[in-house]
C-alpha positions as CSV (number, residue, x, y, z in Angstrom):
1,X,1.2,-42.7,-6.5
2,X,-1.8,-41.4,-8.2
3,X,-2.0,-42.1,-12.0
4,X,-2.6,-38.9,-14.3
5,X,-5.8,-38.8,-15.7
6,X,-7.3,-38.4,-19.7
7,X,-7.7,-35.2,-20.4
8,X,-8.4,-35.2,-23.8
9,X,-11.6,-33.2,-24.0
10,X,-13.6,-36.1,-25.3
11,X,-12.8,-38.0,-22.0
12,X,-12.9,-35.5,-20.0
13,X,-14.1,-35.7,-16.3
14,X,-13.9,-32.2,-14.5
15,X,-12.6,-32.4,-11.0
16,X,-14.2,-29.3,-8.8
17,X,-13.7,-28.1,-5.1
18,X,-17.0,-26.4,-4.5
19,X,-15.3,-24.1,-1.5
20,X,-11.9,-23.1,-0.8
21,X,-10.8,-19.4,1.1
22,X,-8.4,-18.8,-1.1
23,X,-8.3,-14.6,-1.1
24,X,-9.0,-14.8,2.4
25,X,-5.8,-17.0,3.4
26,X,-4.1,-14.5,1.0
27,X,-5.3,-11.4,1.4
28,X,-6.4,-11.0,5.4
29,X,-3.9,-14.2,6.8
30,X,-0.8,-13.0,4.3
31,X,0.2,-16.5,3.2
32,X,1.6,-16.9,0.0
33,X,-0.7,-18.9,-2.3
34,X,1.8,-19.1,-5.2
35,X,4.7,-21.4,-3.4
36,X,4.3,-24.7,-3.9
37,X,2.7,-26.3,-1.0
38,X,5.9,-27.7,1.1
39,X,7.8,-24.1,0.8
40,X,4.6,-22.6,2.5
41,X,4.5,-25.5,5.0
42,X,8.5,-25.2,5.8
43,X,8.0,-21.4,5.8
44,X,4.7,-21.5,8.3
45,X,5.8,-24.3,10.7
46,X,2.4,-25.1,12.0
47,X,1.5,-27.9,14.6
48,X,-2.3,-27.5,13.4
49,X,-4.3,-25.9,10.7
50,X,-1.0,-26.4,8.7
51,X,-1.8,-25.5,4.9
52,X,-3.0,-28.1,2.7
53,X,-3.7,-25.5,-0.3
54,X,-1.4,-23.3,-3.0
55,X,-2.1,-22.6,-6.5
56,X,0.6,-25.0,-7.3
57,X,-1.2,-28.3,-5.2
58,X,-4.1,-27.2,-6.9
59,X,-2.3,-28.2,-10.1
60,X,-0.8,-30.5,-8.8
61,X,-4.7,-32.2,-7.6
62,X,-5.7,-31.5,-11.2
63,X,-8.4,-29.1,-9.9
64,X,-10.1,-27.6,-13.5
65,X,-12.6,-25.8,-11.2
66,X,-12.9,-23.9,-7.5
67,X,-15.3,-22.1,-5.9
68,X,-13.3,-19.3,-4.2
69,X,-14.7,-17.2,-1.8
70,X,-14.8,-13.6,-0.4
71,X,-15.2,-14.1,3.0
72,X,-14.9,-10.6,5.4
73,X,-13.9,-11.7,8.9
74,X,-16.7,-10.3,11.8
75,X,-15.5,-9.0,14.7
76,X,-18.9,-10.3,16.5
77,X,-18.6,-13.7,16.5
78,X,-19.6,-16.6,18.7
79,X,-17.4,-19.7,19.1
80,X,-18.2,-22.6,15.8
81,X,-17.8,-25.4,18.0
82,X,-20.3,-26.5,20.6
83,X,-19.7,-25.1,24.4
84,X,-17.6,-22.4,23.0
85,X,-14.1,-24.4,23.1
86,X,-11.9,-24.2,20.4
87,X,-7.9,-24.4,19.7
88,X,-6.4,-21.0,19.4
89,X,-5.3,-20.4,15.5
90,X,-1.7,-20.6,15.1
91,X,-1.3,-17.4,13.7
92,X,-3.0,-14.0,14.5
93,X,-6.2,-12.9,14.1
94,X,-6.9,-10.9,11.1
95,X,-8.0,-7.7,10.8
96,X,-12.1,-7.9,11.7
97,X,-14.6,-5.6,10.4
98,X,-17.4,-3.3,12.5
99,X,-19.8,-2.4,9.7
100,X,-20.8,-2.1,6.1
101,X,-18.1,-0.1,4.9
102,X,-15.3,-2.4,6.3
103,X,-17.0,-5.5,5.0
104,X,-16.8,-4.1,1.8
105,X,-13.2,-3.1,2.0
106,X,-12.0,-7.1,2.7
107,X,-14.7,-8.2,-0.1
108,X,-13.1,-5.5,-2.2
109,X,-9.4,-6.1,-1.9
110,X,-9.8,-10.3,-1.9
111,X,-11.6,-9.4,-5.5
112,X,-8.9,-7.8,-6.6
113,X,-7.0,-10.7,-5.5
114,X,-8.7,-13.1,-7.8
115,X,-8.6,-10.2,-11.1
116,X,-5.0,-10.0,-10.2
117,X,-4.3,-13.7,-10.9
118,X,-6.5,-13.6,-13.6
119,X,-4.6,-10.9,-15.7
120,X,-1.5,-12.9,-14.5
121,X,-2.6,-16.0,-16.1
122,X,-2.9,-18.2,-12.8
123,X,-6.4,-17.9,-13.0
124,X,-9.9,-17.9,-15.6
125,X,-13.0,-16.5,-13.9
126,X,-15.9,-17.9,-14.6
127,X,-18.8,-15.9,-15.2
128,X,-20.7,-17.5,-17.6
129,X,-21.8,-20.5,-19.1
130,X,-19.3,-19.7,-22.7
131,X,-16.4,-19.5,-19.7
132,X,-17.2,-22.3,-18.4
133,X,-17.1,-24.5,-22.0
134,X,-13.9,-22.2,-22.9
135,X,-12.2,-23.7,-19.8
136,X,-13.1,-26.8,-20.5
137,X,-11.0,-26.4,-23.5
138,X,-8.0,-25.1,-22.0
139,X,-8.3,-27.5,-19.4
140,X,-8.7,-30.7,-21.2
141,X,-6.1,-29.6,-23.9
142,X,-3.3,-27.7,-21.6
143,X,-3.2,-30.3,-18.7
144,X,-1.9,-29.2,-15.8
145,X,-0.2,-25.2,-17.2
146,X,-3.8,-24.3,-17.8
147,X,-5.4,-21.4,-16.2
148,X,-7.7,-23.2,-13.0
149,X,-11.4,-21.7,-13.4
150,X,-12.5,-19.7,-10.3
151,X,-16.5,-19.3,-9.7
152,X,-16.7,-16.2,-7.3
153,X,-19.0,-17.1,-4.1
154,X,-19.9,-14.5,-1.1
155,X,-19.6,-15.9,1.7
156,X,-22.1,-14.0,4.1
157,X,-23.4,-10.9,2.7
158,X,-22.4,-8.1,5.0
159,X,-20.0,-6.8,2.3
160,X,-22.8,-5.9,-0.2
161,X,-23.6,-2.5,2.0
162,X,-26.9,-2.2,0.7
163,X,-29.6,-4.7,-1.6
164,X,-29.0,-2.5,-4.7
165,X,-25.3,-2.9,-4.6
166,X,-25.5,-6.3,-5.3
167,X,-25.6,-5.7,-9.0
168,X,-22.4,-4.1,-8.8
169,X,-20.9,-6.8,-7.4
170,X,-22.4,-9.5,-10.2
171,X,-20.7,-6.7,-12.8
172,X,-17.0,-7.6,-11.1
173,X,-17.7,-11.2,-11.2
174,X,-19.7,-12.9,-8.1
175,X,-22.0,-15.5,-9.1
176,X,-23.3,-16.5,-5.8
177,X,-23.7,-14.8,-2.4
178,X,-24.3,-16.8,1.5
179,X,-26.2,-14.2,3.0
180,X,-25.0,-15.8,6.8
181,X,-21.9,-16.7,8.2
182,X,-22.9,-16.0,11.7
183,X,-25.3,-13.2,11.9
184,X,-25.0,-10.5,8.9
185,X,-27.9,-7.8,8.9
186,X,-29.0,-9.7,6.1
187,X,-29.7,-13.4,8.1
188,X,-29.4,-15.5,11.0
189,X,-26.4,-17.6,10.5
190,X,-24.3,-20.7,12.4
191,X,-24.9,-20.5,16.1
192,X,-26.4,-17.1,15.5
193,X,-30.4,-18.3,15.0
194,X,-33.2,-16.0,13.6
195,X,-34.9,-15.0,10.6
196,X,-34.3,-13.0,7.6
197,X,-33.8,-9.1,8.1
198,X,-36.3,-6.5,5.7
199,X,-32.7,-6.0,4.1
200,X,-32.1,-9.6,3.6
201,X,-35.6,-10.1,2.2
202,X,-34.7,-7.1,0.1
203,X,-31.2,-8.6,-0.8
204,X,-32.4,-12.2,-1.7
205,X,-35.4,-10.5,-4.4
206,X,-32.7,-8.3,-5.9
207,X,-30.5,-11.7,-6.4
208,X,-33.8,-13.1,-7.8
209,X,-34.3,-10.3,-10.3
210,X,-30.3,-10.4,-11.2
211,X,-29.3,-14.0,-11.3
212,X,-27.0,-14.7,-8.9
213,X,-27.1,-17.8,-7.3
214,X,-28.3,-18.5,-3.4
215,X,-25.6,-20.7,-1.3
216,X,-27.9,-21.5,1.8
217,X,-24.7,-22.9,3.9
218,X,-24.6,-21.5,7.2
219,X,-28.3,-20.3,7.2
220,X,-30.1,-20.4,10.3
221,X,-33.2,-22.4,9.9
222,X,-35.7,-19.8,10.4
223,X,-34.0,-17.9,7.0
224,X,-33.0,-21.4,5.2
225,X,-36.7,-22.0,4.8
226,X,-38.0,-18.4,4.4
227,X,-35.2,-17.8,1.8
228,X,-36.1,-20.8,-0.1
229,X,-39.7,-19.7,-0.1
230,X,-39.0,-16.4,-1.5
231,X,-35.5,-16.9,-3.9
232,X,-36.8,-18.0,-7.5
233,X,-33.5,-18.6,-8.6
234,X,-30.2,-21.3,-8.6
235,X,-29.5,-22.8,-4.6
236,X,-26.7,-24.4,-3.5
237,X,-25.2,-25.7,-0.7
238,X,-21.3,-25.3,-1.1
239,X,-20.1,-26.7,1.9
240,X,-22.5,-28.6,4.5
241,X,-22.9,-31.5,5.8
242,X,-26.1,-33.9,7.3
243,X,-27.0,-32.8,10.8
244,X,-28.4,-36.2,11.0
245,X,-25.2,-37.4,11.6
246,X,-23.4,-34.2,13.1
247,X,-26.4,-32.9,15.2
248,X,-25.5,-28.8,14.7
249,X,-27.2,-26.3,13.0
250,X,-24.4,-25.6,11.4
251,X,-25.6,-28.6,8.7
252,X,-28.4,-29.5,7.3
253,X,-31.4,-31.3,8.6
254,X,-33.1,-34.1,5.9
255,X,-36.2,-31.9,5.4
256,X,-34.3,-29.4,4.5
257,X,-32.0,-31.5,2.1
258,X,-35.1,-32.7,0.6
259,X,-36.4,-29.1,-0.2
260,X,-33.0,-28.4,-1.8
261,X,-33.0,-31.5,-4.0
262,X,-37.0,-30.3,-5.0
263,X,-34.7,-27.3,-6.3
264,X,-32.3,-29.6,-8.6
265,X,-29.5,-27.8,-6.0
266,X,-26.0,-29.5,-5.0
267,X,-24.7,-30.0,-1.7
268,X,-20.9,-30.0,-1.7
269,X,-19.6,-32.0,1.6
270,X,-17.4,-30.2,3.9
271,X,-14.1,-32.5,4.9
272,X,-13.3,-30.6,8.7
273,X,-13.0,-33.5,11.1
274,X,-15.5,-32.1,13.5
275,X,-18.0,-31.7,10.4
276,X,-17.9,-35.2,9.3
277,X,-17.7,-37.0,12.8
278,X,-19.2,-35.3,15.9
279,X,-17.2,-37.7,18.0
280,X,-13.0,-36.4,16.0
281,X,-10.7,-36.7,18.7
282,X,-12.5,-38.8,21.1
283,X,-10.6,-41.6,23.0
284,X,-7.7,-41.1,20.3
285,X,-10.3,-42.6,17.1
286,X,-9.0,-41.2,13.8
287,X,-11.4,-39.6,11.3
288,X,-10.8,-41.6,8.6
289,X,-13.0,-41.9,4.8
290,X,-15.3,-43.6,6.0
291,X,-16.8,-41.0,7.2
292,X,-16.8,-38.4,4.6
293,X,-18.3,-41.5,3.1
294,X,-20.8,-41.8,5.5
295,X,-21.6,-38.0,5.1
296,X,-21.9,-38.4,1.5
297,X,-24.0,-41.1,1.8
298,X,-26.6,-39.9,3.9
299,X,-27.2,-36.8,1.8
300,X,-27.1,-38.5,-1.8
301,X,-29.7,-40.9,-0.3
302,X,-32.3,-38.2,0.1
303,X,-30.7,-35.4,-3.1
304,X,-29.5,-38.0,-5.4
305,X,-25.9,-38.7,-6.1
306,X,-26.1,-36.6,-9.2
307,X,-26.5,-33.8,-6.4
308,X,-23.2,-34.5,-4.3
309,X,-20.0,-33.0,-4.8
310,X,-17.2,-31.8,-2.6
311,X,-16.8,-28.3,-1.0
312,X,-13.8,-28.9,0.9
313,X,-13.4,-25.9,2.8
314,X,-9.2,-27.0,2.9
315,X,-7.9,-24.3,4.7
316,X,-11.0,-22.8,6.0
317,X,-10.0,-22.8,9.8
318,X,-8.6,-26.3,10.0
319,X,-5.7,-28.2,7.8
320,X,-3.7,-31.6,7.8
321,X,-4.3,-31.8,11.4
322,X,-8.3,-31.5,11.1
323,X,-9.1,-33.8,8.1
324,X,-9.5,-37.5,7.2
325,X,-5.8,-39.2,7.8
326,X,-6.3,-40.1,4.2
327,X,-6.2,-36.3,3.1
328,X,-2.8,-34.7,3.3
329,X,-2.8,-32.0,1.3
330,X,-5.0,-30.5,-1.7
331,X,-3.0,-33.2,-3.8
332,X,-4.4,-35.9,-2.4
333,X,-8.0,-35.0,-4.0
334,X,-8.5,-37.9,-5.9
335,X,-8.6,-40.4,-3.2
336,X,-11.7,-38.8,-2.7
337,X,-13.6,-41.2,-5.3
338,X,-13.5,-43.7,-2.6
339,X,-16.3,-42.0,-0.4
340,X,-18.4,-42.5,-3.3
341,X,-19.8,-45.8,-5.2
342,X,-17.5,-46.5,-8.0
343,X,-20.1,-45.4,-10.7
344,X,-20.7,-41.9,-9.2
345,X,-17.2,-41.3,-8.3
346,X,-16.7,-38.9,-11.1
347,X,-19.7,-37.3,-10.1
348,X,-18.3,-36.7,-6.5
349,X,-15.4,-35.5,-7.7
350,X,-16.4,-32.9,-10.3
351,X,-19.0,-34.1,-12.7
352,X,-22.1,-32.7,-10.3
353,X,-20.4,-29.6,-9.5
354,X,-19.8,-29.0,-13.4
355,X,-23.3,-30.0,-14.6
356,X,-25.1,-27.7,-11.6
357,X,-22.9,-24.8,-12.7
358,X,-24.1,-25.1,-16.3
359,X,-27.4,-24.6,-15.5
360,X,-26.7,-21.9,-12.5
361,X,-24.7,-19.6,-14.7
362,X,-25.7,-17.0,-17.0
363,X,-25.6,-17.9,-21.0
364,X,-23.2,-15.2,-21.5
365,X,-21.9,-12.0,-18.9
366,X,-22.6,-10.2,-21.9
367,X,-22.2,-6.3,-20.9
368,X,-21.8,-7.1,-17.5
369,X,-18.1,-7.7,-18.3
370,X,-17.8,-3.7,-18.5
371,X,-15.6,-1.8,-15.5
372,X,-17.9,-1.1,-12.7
373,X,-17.5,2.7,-11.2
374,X,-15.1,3.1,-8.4
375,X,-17.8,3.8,-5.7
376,X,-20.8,2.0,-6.5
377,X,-22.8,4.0,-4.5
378,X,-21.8,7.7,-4.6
């Protein structure tokens, strides 16, 4: 059984999962965040992708910190896996959105997801860097009943319907946008290669001039490296792995990896079987930590371990069924130290994630905590 940790605030070591769809997997899939993980289990009786993420494992995990996305579900899309096969979801599909106007309305309602919790209590948002030391507070002196911090990422930026909208959304709270997913009329994305768009060149000097933070996870190449030439601000990557060792462009190659730790960014590793190990599932071999710490590994050796966290992605298209054999469920967090040498294991765990957000988030939200206008653009 895993020990509880020190949280006294002197001692304290923040633990921080750079990537989990949490409004999505409420909002568009309808599951019920709030049960404690084995009630939604029993209740979903899944064979694969079962859930491995509720507010309550989350506490459970001791988790001070997420990065929860807004992700609006495309209905152009290619297959993620290589030669287009890939195990029907065991659930149906979401609603899927056509243009602008119905990326916005998913972005929209999975925000008011996360300002829901947060007036509930479930819930801090993090919008700043005094937020951030405030939940350090509550977290290292209310254990496990304090509110879990949430650090609002887009994740690909056809919600924001045009550049200059994208102030409104840093007003309600988002701190970083992924312009891609697959292709967005902002960028060319996994499996969907090519350039940035005039509007994405457009969108990424707007997030310059605001703030917000870049997340260059599922960016083609071709508008990886012009974005990185022409964003002056905070990158990240919140959930990627090496390509080196899973040859997709879905991950990152080392010259890129090198660019991003010339920018002092993180690179949180993504824990889906098929990300870690491009061989899962062959002959009957199970993923197993050796090769998240393999992954881990690989990137630290060329960012620096003090540039490796974890951006599980838990819930993100696969579950139980699709991660290490270690990794059960969003409890089992912890055992994640092991991927890591015993002297950055904190690091891995939380400590990078924490340090990178101090210097990626504004001193203070300041007047941008004011109610934005119904219809930001009319």
């Amino acid at each position: 059984m895993d020990q509880p940790r020190d949280t006294s605030n002197a001692a304290f070591r923040a633990r921080v999962d750079g990537h989990l769809d949490l409004a999505h997997n409420a909002v568009a899939m309808g599951r019920d965040l709030d049960l404690g993980l084995d009630e939604l289990r029993a209740a979903e009786g899944r064979s694969h992708q079962t859930g491995m993420v509720t507010w309550p494992e989350l506490r459970r995990a001791g988790i001070d910190l997420v990065v929860g996305t807004l992700f609006a579900n495309p209905a152009e899309r290619v297959p993620m896996q290589a030669g287009g096969r890939e195990t029907p979801p065991p659930y149906p599909e979401p609603e899927a959105y056509r243009d602008a106007e119905g990326a916005f309305a998913q972005a929209d309602a999975q925000l008011r997801y996360y300002e829901r919790l947060e007036e509930a209590g479930t819930i801090r948002i993090v919008r700043d860097r005094a937020d951030l030391r405030s939940l350090r507070a509550l977290r290292a002196g209310g254990g496990g009943e304090a509110p879990i911090g949430v650090v609002v990422l887009m994740e690909g930026a056809d919600p924001i319907r045009t550049p200059d909208e994208t102030s409104w959304w840093w007003q309600r709270g988002v701190r970083l946008v992924g312009p891609a997913w697959q292709r967005t009329r902002y960028a060319g994305g996994t499996r969907a290669p090519g350039p940035l768009t005039d509007l994405g060149r457009a969108l990424i000097d707007e997030m310059s001039a605001i703030g917000m933070a870049l997340d260059v996870s599922h960016l083609a190449d071709e508008s990886l490296w012009e974005a990185l030439s022409r964003f002056e601000g905070h990158v990240v990557a919140s959930h990627s792995n090496a390509r080196a060792i899973t040859p997709t462009d879905r991950h990152l190659t080392d010259d890129a990896l090198r660019a991003l730790g010339e920018r002092d960014a993180l690179v949180g590793i993504v824990l889906g079987n098929g990300f870690l190990d491009p061989s899962a599932g062959s002959a009957g071999r199970p993923v197993t930590m050796d090769a998240v710490r393999a992954q881990a590994a690989h990137v630290a050796g060329i960012v620096g371990w003090e540039r490796v966290g974890i951006g599980s992605d838990l819930d993100g298209g696969f579950g139980a069924e699709e991660t290490p054999v270690e990794l059960t469920r969003a409890g089992d967090f912890a055992r994640l130290a092991a991927a890591a040498p015993r002297e950055h294991g904190d690091d891995f765990l939380g400590g990078a994630w924490w340090r990178w957000l101090e210097r990626a988030l504004p001193a203070s939200a300041g007047a941008d905590r004011a109610t934005p206008p119904t219809d930001p653009v009319g």
